[in-house]
ZAPALO-455264 format. One line per 8 residues: number of its first residue (from 0); their letters; for each residue x, y, z of N, C-alpha, C, O. Coordinates in steps of 0.001 Angstrom, whole numbers, plus 500000, padded with zeros to 6 digits. Layout:
NUM	A	X Y Z X Y Z X Y Z X Y Z; ...
***
This chain:
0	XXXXXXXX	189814 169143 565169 189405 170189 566085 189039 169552 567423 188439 168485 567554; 189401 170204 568224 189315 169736 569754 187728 169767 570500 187441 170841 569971; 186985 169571 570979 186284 169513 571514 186105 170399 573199 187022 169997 573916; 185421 171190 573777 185633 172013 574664 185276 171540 575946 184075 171296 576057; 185980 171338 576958 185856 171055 578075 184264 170825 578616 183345 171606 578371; 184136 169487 579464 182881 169375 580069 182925 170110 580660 183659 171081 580476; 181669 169868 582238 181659 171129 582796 182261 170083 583944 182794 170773 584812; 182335 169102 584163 182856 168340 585184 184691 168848 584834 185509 169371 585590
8	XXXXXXXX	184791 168499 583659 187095 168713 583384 186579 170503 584066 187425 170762 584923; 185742 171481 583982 186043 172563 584198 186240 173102 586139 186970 173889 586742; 185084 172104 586536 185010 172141 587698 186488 171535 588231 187284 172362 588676; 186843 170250 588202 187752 169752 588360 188974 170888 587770 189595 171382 588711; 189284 171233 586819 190271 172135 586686 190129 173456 587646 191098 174147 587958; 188944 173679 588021 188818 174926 589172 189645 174103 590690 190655 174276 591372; 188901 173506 590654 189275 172770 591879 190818 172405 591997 191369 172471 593095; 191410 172076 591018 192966 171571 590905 193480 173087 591341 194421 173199 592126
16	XXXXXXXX	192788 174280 590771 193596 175818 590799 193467 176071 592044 194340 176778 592546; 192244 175528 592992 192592 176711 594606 192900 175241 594904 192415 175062 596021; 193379 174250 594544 194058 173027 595399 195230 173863 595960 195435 174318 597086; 196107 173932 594514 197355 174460 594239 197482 175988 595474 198243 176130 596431; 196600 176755 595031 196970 177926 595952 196790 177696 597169 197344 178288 598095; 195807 176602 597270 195669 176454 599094 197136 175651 599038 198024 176245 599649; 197531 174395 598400 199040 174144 598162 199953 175154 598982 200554 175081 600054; 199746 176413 597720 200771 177229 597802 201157 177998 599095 202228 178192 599670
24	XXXXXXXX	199645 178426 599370 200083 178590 600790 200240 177560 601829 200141 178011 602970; 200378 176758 601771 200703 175810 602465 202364 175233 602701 203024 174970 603706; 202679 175189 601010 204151 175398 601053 204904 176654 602226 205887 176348 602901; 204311 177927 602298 204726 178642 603094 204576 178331 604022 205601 178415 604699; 203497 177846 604678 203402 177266 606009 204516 176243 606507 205298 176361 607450; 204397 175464 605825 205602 174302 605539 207168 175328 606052 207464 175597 607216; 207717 175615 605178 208606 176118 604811 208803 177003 606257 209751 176737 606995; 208109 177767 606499 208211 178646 607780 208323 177682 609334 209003 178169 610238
32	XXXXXXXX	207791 176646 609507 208183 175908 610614 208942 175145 610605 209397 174716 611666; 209678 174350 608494 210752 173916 608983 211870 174905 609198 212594 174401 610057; 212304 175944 608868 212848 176782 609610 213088 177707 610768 214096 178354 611050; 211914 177619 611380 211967 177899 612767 212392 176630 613228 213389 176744 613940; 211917 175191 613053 212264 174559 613915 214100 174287 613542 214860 173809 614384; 214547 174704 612127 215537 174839 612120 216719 175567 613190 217570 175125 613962; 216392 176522 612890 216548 178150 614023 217140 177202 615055 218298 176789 615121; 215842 176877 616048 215799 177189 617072 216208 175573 617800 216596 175529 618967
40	XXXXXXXX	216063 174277 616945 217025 173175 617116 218746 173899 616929 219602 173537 617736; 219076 174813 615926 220531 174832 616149 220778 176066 617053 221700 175871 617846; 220390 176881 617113 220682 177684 618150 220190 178057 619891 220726 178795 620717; 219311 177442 619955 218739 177309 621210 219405 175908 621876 219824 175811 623030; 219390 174645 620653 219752 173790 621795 220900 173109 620783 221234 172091 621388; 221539 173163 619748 222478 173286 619391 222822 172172 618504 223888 171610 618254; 221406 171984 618029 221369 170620 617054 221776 170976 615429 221605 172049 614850; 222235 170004 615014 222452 169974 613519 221505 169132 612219 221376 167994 611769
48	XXXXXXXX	221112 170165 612047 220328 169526 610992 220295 167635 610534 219349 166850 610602; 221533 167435 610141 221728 166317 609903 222111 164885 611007 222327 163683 610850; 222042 165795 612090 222570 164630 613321 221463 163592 613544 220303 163850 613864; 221969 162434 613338 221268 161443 614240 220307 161624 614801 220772 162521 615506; 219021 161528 615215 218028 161344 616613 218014 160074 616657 218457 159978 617801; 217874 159099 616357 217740 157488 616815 218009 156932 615770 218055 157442 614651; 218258 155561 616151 218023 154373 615118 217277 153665 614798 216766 153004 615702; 216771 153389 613266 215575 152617 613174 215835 151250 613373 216678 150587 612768
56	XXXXXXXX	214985 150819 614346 215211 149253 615077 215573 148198 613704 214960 148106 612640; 216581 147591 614089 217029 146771 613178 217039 146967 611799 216532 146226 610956; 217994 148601 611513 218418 148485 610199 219584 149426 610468 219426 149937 611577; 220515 149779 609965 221574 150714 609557 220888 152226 609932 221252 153179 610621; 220074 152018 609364 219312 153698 609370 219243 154613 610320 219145 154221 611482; 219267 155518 610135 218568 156792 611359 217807 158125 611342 218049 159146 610699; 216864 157861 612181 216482 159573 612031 216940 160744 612466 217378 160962 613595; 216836 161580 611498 217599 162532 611549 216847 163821 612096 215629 163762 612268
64	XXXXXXXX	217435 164789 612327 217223 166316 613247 215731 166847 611512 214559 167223 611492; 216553 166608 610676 215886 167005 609461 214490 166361 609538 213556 167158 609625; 214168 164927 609518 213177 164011 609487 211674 164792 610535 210484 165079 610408; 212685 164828 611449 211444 165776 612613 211205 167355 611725 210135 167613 611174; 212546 168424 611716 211304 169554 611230 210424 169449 610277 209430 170165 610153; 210926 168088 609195 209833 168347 607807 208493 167936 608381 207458 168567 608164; 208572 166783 609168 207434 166332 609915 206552 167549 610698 205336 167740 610688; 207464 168181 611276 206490 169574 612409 205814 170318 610834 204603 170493 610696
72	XXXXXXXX	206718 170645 609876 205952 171655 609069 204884 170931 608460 203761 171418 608591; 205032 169637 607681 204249 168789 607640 202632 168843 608164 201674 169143 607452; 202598 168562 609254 201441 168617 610404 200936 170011 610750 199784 170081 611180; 201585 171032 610632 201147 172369 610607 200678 172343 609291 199448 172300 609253; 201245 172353 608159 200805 172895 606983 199340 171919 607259 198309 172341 607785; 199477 171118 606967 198326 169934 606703 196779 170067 607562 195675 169855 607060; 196958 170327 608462 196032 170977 609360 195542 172665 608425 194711 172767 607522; 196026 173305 608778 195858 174360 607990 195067 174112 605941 194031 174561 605449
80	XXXXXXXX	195940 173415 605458 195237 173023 604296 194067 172191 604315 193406 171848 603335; 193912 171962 605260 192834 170667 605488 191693 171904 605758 190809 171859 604904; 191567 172662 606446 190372 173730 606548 190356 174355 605203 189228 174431 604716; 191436 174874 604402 191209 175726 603940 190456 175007 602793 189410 175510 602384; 191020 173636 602145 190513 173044 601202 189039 172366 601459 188414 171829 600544; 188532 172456 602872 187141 171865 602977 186265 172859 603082 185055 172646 603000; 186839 174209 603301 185551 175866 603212 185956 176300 601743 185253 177206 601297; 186885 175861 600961 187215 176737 599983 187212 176194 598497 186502 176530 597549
88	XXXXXXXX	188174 175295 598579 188637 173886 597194 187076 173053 597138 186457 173264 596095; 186318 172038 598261 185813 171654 598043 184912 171748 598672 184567 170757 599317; 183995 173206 598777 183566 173642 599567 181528 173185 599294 180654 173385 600138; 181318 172558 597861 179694 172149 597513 179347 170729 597552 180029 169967 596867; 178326 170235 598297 177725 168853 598965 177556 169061 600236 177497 170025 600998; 177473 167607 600297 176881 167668 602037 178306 167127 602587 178981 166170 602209; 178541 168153 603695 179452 167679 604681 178595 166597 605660 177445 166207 605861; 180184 166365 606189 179793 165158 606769 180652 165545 608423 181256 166566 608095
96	XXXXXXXX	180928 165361 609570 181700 165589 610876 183155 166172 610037 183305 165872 608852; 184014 166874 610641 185150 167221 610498 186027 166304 610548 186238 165859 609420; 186658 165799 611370 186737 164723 611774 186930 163743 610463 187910 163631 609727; 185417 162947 610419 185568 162103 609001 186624 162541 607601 187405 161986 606829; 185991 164074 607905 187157 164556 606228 188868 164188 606900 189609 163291 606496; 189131 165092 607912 190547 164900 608516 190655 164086 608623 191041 163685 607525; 190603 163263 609296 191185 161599 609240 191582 161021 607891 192724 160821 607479; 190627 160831 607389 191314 160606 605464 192414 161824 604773 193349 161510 604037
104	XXXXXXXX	192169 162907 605075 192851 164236 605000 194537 164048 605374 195536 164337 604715; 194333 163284 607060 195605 163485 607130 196393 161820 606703 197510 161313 606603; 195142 161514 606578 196077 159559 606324 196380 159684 604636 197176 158950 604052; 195943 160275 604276 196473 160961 602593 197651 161686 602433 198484 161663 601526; 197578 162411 603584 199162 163125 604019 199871 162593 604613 200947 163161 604804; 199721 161658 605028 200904 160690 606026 201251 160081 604727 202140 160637 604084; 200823 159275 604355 201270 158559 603092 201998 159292 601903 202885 158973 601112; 201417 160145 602071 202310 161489 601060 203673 161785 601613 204717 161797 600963
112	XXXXXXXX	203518 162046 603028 204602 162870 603650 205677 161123 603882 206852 161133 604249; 205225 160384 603696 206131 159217 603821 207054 159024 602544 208238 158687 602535; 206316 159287 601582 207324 159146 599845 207953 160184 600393 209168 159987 600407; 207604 161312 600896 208355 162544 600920 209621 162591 601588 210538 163336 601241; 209670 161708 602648 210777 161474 603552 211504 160734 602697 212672 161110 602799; 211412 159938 601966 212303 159042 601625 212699 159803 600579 213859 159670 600191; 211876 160685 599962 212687 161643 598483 213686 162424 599274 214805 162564 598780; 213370 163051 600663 214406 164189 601511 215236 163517 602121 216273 164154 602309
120	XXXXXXXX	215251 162251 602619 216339 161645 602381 217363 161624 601415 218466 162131 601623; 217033 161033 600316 217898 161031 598938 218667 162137 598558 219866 162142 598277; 217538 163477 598577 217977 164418 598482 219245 164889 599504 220239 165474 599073; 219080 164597 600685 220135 165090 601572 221279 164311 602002 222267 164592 602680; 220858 163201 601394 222225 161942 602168 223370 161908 600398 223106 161329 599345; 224399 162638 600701 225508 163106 600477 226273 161796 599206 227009 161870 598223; 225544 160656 599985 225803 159577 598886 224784 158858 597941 225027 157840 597293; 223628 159535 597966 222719 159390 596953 223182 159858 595534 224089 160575 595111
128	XXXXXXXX	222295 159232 595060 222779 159497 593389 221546 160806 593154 221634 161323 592040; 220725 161234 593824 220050 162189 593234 220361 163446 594724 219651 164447 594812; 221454 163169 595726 221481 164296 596362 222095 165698 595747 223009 165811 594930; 221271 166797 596423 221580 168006 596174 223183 168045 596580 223810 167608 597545; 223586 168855 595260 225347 168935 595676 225536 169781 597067 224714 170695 597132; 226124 169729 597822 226393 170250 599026 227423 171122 598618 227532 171806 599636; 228451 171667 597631 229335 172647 597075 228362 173960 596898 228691 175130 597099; 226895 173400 596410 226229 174189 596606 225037 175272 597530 224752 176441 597788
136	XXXXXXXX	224591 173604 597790 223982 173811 599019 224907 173811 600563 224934 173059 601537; 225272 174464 600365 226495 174371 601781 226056 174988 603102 226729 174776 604110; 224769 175873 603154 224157 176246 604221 224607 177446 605015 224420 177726 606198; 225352 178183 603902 225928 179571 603996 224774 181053 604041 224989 182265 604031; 223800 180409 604080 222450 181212 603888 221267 180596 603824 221282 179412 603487; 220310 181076 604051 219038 180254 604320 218657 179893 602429 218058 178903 602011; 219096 180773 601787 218773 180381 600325 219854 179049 599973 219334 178342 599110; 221056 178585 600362 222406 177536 600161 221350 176672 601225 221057 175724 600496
144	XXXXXXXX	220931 176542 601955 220210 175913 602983 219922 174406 602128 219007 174584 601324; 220433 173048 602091 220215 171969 601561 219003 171486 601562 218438 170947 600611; 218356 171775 603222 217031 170932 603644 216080 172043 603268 214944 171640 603018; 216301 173546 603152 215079 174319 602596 214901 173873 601442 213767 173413 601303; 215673 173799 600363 215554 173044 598911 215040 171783 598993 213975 171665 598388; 215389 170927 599470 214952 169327 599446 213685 169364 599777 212843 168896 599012; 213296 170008 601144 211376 170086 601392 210760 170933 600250 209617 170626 599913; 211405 172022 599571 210222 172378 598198 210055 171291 597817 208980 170746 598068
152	XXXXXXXX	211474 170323 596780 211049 169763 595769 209955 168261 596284 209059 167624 595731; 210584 168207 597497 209346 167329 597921 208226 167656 597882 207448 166972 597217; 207761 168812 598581 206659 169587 598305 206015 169128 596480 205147 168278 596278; 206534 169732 595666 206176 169985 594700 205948 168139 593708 205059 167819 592918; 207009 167409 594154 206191 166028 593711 205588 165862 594157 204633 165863 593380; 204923 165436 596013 203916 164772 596741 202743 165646 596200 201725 164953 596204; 202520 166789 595779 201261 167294 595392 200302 167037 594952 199188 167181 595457; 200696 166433 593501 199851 166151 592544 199159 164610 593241 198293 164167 592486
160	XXXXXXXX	199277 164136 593929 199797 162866 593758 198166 162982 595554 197059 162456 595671; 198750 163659 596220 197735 164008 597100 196403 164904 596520 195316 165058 597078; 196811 165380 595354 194861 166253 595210 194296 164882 594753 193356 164510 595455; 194673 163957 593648 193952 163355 593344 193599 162268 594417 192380 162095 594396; 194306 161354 595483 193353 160873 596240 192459 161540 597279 191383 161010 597556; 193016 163191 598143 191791 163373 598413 190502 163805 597437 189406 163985 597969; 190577 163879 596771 189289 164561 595502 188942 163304 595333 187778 163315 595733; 189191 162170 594990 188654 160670 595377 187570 160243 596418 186392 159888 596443
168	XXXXXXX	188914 160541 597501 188414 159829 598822 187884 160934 599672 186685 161032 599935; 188868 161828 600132 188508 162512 601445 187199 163097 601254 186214 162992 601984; 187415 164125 599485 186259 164786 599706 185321 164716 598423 185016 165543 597564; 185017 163483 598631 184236 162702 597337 182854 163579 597575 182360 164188 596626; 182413 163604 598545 180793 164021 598509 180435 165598 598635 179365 166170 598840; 182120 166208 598375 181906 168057 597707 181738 167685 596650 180750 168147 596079; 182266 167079 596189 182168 167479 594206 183291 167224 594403 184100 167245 593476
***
């Protein structure tokens, strides 16, 4: 017979649940500016998702039109989750300056959003062994859209992976 949750696994399991929904809305946040900045890179100034923006100094590599919107939604969402999870997710202890939480907040998300690039990479470069088929994703609709798919599933690994170091670090002294 199992034994019934402390009250710390219960708190912590509360806390994992409005992680996730502050998450969740966050994914929307996400999701909504990389497609505007989609939009309005290909039709305003006539960029392609996948084109070139520079080369990374001394390697083969390049950044791509893609690399920047995940980044804009990125920094929007993250900002946004960063309030919502310090009035809401981990909202009991003593705060400390804003500031102090964000800074760890977003250097938790940089580091996140860095695996993330390199998974939306994979995902989108055509000769990866784990890219999304492009027969499918062919970009015939915002749902066929390759890079709307590739930022969920990024989304959805970097997650887990970010509550537990900020609940560590950022916001050790909520609970």
């Amino acid at each position: 017979m199992s034994t019934p949750p402390s009250l710390f696994e219960r708190a912590s399991l509360g806390q994992f649940l409005r992680f996730g929904l502050v998450g969740a809305s966050g994914v929307v946040v996400n999701q909504c500016v990389v497609v505007l900045l989609n939009v309005v890179g290909r039709d305003v100034f006539g960029w392609h998702q996948e084109a070139a923006v520079w080369q990374l100094w001394g390697t083969a590599y390049n950044v791509r039109n893609y690399h920047l919107y995940a980044m804009g939604g990125f920094l929007v969402a993250n900002l946004c989750n960063f309030m919502l999870n310090r009035h809401w997710t981990f909202r009991n202890g003593t705060r400390g300056p804003i500031w102090r939480e964000y800074l760890p907040f977003l250097a938790v998300g940089l580091v996140g959003q860095g695996i993330g690039l390199l998974l939306l990479t994979a995902l989108m470069h055509s000769g990866s062994p784990i890219a999304l088929p492009s027969d499918v994703f062919d970009g015939s609709s915002g749902l066929r859209n390759k890079l709307y798919w590739a930022n969920l599933i990024v989304i959805v690994v970097v997650t887990p992976l970010n509550f537990v170091v900020n609940k560590l670090w950022t916001f050790r002294r909520a609970g």
